[in-house]
Residue, then its C-alpha position, 0 to 999 in steps of 0.5 A: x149702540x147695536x144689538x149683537x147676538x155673541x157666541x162664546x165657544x171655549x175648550x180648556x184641556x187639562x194635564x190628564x188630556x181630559x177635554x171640557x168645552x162650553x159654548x153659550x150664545x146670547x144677546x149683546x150690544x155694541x159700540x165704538x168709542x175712540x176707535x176700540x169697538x166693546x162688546x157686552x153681554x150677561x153671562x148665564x148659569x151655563x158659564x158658571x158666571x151668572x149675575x155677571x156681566x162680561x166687556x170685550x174690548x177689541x183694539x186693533x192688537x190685543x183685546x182685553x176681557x172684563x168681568x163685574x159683578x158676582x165675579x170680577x175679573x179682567x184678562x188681557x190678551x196679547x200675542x205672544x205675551x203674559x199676562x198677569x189678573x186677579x179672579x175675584x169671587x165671593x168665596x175668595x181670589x186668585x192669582x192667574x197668568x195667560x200666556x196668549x200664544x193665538x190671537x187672531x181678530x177679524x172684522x166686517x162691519x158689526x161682525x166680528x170673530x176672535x181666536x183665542x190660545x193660550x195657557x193658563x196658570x193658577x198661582x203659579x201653576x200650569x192648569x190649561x191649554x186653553x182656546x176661545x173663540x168669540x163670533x160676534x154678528x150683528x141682530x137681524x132685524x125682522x121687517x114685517 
């Protein structure tokens, strides 16, 4: 297992136009395991998401995001599909749809880079566009 430094930036925009972006950076850690390489890292207060520990699964076509703990919740993209999960957190749940229109995986080694599009619904309802991108490199190692 690796230590990887992730940089999550995510931009969802409304009905109204209306813009919100977010961008975290923090430690994680990565292996592969049959071929498919996970990525884990705790979220922060700053995702609204703390006490939460979130999994990428990266296979070759699509990758599959999974959250435990104060929240649960497992997204999966895939290009040119919908998807269907259930937000769970304490105060209730939620039906969402994400109809993934760009997913673009690139690698070298460690690093990574994930392009995500897509549209997000919530019980049925159009919320938002939605882009993610998720850059994934590997932790300098200091020899002093």
């Amino acid at each position: 297992m690796e230590k990887v430094v992730v940089t999550v930036v995510g931009a969802q925009k409304d009905a109204s136009g209306e813009e919100n972006r977010i961008e975290l950076v923090t430690a994680g850690r990565h292996y592969t395991k049959n071929g498919v390489n996970y990525i884990t890292y705790e979220e922060t207060e700053l995702s609204g998401m703390e006490g939460t520990t979130t999994l990428l699964k990266i296979y070759p076509s699509h990758v599959v995001v999974v959250r435990m703990g104060s929240i649960e919740h497992k997204q999966e993209f895939r290009l040119g599909e919908k998807t269907y999960s259930t937000y769970v957190t304490p105060v209730g749940s939620m039906k969402m749809a994400m109809h993934t229109h760009k997913l673009n995986l690139s690698a070298q080694g460690i690093n990574r880079v994930i392009q995500i599009g897509y549209e997000l619904e919530i019980d049925g309802q159009w919320l938002s566009s939605n882009e993610l991108s998720v850059t994934i490199r590997e932790e300098q190692k200091h020899g002093y």
